[in-house]
LUMROMAR-124873 format. One line per 8 residues: for each residue x, y, z of C-alpha. Coordinates in steps of 0.1 Angstrom, whole numbers, plus 5000, padded with zeros to 4 digits. Each point is the difference from the previous one (the first is absolute). Example, Ala and Ser with C-alpha at 12.3 -4.5 7.8 and 13.67 -1.06 7.14 Angstrom:
BEGIN
5123,4955,5078  5014,5034,4993 .
! end
This chain:
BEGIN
7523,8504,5755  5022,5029,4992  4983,5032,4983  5010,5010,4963  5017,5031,5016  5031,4978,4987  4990,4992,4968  5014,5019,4969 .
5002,5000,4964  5031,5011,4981  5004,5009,4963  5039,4999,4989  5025,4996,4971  5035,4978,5001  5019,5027,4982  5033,4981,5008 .
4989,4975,4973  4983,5019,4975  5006,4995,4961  5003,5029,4974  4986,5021,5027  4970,4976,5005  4995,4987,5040  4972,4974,5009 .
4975,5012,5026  4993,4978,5034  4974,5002,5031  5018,4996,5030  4971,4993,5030  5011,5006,5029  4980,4985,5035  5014,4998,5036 .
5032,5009,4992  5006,4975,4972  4996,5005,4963  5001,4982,4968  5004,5012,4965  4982,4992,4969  5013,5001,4961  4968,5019,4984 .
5013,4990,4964  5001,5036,4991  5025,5022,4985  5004,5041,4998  5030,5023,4993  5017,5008,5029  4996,5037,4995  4965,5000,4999 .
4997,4983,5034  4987,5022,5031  5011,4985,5033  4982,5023,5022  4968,4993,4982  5006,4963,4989  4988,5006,4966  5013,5007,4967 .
5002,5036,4990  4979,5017,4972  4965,4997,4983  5007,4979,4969  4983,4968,4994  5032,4979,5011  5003,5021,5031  4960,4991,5007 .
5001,4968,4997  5022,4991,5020  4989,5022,5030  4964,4984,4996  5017,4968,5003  5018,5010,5031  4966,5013,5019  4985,4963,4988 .
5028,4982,5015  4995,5019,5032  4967,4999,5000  5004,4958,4995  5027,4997,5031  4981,5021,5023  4972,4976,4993  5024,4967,5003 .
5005,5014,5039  4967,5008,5008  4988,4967,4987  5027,4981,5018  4989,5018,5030  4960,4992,4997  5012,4964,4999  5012,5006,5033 .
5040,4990,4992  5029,5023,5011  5014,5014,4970  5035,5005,4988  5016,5018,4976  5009,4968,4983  4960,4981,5003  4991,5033,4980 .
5025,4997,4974  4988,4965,4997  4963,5009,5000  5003,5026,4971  5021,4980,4976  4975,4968,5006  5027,4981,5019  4981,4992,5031 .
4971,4978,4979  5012,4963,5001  5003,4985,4966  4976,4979,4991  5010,4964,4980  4985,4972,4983  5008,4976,5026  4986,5021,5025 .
4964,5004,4980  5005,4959,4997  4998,4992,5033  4973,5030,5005  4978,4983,4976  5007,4967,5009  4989,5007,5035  4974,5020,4994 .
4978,4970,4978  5015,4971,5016  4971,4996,5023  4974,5006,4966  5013,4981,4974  5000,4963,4997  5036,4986,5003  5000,4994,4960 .
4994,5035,4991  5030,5009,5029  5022,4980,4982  4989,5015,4965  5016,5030,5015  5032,4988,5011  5005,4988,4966  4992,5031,4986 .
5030,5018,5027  5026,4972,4993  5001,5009,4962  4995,5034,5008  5032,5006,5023  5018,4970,4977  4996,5029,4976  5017,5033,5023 .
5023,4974,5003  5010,4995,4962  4992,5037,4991  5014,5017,5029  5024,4973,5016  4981,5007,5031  4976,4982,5027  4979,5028,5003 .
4992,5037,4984  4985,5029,5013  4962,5001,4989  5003,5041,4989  5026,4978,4970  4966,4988,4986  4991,5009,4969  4986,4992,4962 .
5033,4989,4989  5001,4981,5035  4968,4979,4989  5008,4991,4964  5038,4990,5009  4978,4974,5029  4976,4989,4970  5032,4989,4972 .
5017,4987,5033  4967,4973,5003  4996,4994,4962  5033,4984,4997  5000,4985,5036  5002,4969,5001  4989,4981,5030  5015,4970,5020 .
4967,4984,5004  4989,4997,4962  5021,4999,4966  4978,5027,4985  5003,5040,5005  4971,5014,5018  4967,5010,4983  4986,5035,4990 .
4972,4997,5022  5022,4988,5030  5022,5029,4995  4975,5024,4999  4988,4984,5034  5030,5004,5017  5005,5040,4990  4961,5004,5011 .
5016,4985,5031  5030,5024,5003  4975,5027,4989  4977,4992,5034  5033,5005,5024  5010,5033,4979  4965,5010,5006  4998,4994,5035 .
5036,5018,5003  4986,5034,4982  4970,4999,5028  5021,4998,5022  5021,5028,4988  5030,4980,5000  5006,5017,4965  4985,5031,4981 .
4990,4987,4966  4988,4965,4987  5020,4985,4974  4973,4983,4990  4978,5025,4986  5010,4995,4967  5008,4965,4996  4976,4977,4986 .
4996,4963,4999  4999,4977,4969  4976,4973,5010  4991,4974,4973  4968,4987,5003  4997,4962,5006  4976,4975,4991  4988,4978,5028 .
5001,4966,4994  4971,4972,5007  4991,4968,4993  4970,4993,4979  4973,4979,5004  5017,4969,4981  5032,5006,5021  4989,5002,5034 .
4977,4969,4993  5030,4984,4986  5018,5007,5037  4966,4988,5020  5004,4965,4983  5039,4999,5003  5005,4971,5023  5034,4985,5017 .
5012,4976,5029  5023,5022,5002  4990,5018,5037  5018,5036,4993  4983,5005,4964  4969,4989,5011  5001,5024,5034  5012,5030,4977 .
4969,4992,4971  4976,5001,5029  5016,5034,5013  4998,5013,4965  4968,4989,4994  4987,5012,5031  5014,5034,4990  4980,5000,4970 .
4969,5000,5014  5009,5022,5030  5017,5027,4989  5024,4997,5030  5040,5010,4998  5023,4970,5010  5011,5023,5031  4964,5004,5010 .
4993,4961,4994  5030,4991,5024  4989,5016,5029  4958,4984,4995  4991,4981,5032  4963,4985,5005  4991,5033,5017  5003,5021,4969 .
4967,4974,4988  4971,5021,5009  4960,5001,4993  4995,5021,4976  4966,5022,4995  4983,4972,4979  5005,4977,5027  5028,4983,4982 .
5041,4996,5004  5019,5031,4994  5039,5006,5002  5004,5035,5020  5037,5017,5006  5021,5026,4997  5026,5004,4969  5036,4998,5015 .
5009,5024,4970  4975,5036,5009  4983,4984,5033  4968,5000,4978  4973,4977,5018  4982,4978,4975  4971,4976,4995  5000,4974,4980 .
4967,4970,4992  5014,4969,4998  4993,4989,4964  4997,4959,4996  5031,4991,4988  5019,5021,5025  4980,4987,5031  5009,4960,4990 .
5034,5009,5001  5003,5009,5035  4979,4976,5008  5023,4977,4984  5029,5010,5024  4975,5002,5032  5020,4975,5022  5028,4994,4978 .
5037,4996,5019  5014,5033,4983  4974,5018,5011  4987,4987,5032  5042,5013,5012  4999,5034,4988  4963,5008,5011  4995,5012,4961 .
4973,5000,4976  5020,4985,4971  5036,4984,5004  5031,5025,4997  5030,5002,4978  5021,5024,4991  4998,5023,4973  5030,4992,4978 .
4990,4966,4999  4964,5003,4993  5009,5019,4972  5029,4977,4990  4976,4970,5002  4974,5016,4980  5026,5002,4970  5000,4958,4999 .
4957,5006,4996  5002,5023,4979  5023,4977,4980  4976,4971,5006  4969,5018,4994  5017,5013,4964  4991,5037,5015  5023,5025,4977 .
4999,5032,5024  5025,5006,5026  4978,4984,5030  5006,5019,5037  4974,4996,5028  4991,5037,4991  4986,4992,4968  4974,4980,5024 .
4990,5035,5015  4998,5014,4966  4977,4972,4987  4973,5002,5021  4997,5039,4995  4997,4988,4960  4990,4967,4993  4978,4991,5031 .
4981,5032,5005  5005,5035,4981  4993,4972,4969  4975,4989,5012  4980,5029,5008  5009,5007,5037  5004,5039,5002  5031,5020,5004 .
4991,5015,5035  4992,4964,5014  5032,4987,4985  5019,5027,5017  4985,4997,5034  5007,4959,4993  5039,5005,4991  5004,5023,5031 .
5011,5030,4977  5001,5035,5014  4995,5017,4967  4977,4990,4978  5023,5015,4970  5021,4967,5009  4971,4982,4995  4995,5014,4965 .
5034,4985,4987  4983,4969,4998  4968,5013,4978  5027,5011,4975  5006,4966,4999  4963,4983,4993  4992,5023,4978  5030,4990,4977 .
4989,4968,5006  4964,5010,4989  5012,5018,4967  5022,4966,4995  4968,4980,5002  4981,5023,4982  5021,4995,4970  5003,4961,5005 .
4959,5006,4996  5004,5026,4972  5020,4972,4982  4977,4970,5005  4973,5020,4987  5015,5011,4970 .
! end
């Protein structure tokens, strides 16, 4: 590596193309030979320049200024080429330039945090939650590209106004999927999204400042619907020769009195059916959603439905505990019972989940820790959501009871 014998600094005015007498100052650097110049964005009369000294003559407050501005810039270049040189590069005039005006830092974007993020959790999140993400980018750079009639922006273009213009762009979204435009609480989920990549870019120091500091979401809170008692037992007796509605009742059913997710119920076999401590059936596995193991006694009515299906064609060829259908249809099919079973609330397998946390055991009596180690939650503040829930139903039957006794 060459010494900085070479290396020089150079203070100087264009006088040739000075206006009413006022020149701008440069920094010419000067290594090996070759040197680069560099428009300091400052002005001073031409008279008052000193060549021979490379400042501006005189002790007014102008004349300081500027000269203390002069020893900073120095000061910053001399340290652009000795940090160039630590990193064990061979410097030129022109990597210096670069270095000291910020050139030389590649420009982060929000594709490139996209597929940093997206490669960092794909091997800890379930697939679902993956593809909760990619949503979340698709609208996101469907949004640079209405705004800013671009595929992609640099991430140092982030900002407050960035975040609201990305929040009206998803209120009046409409997507192809659904006739409706998208919820609060779904749009709030995808800019907590968006706000875990910025994150992750401003520890990374892929910018300086997070334009999220400031910003803060508008959740709505939801109530969590359930059946009741009368409904669920309206469900249990539904009966059909029609195969599919009787498979999906059974699934919900089982549900009920499991606590288990339809993704978690899919992937059951017979080796997920262990003793439990009380020397009696048990349902042990992991959530697909967090990973979360959990351990689950086998209440009556659950246990007679897979004995039901122990043997039974659908199941014997897929090796599972119960038979499988997809998703969409289990839902779509549990519209008809719903219809059938003169059920009122919007019926999704999900409400199954939310009905045993209720109407099976926080109702009656089972405690909030052992409902949360049962549903496989992490936190037992999810848990909680669900108390909210009894005791409106409590203060509903309370008054029912303060009526009958009046």
């Amino acid at each position: 590596m060459r010494t900085s014998s070479t290396f020089s600094i150079l203070f100087w005015i264009y006088g040739t193309r000075a206006k009413n007498q006022q020149a701008n100052i440069y920094a010419r650097i000067t290594l090996n030979g070759k040197r680069v110049n560099i428009s300091l964005k400052q002005k001073t009369d031409i008279a008052s320049w000193d060549a021979k000294r490379q400042k501006v003559k005189g002790n007014g407050q102008n004349a300081k200024i500027i000269n203390f501005f002069l020893d900073e810039t120095k000061s910053e270049i001399v340290n652009c080429h000795r940090d160039l040189r630590s990193e064990d590069k061979e410097p030129s005039a022109q990597m210096i330039k670069a270095r000291y005006l910020g050139e030389d830092k590649k420009t982060h974007t929000i594709k490139d945090i996209i597929q940093y993020h997206n490669e960092s959790i794909e091997n800890k999140v379930c697939a679902k939650t993956l593809c909760h993400y990619q949503t979340t980018q698709k609208y996101v750079l469907k949004f640079i590209y209405k705004k800013y009639r671009s595929k992609d922006i640099p991430l140092k273009n982030l900002d407050f106004a960035f975040l609201m213009g990305f929040e009206t762009f998803l209120r009046s979204h409409r997507p192809s999927h659904y006739q409706d435009r998208i919820g609060n609480n779904t749009i709030m989920k995808h800019i907590q999204r968006l706000r875990k990549m910025i994150t992750t870019a401003y520890h990374l120091e892929w910018i300086e400042r997070d334009p999220f500091v400031t910003f803060k979401p508008k959740h709505i809170k939801t109530q969590r619907e359930f059946l009741t008692e009368p409904e669920l037992s309206s469900i249990e007796r539904f009966s059909s020769n029609i195969d599919r509605l009787s498979i999906v009742k059974d699934l919900f059913v089982f549900s009920c009195y499991t606590g288990i997710s339809y993704v978690d119920i899919m992937k059951l076999t017979p080796h997920n059916i262990v003793l439990g401590i009380n020397g009696k059936k048990w349902i042990s596995a992991k959530r697909n959603k967090t990973g979360t193991e959990f351990k689950i006694p086998l209440l009556e009515k659950a246990e007679s439905l897979i004995e039901k299906y122990m043997g039974n064609p659908r199941t014997k060829f897929t090796g599972a505990l119960l038979p499988n259908i997809s998703n969409q249809k289990l839902n779509s099919y549990l519209k008809e019972i719903s219809d059938l079973c003169d059920i009122k609330k919007n019926l999704t397998f999900h409400m199954a989940r939310h009905t045993f946390a209720t109407t099976i055991t926080l109702s009656n009596g089972v405690p909030i820790e052992t409902v949360s180690k049962l549903l496989g939650h992490t936190k037992i503040a999810t848990t909680q959501i669900y108390a909210k829930v009894v005791e409106k139903k409590i203060s509903e039957d309370m008054e029912l009871l303060q009526k009958k006794l009046k």
